[in-house]
N, C-alpha and C positions, 0 to 999 in steps of 0.2 A: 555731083561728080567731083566736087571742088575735095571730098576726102581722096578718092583714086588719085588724083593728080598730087598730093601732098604722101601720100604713101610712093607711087614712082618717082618724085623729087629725092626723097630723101633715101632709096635704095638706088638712084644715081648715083649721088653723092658719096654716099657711102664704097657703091661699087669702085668707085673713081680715086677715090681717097687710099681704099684697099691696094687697089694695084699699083699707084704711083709708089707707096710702102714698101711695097712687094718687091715693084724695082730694085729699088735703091737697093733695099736691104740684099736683093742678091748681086748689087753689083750690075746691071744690064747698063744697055748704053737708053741714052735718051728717049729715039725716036724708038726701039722697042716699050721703053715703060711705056709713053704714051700711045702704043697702039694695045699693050695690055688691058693699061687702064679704061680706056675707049670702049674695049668689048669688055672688063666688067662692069663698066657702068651702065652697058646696055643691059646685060645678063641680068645684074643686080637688080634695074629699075624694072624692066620686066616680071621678073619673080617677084618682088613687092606688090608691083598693082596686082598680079594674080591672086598671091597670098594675103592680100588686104581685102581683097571680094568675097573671098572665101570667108575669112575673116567678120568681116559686115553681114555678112548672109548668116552665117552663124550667131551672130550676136542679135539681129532682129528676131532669127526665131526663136530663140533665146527669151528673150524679152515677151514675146505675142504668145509663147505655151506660159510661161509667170502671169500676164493677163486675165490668159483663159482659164487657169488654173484658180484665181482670186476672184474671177466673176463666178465658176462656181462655188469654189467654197462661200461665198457670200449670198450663193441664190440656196444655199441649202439650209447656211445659217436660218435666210428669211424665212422657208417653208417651212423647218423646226419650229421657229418661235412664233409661229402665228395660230395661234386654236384655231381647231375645225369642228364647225357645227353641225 
């Protein structure tokens, strides 16, 4: 799980980063940026570990139909190339 936890690190971050931006740039006062930024950094980091499972889960299957796919073409190679008596 140490990937989930580096994927909600860093869509904290980011979230956090976003809104303190955001502030500024429209001018808000303080204690509002940081309560914006507060809840994008929840919203952000949340949507990441979701999006990063989905993510993962995709990529393993990904990988395991490439597998399956290589174990046969290689079991058909063998059964071609082997004479039957």
């Amino acid at each position: 799980m140490n990937r989930m936890k580096m994927f909600m690190l860093t869509g904290t971050l980011i979230g956090f980063l976003l809104g303190i931006a955001l502030g500024i740039a429209g001018r808000a006062d303080w204690p509002s940026i940081f309560l914006h930024a507060t809840v994008a950094a929840a919203a952000l980091g949340w949507l990441t570990r979701w999006w990063g499972g989905v993510w993962l889960r995709g990529l393993h299957a990904s990988c395991e139909q490439r597998r399956l796919a290589e174990a046969v073409a290689r079991q058909q190679a063998h059964s071609t190339s082997t004479p039957k008596k």
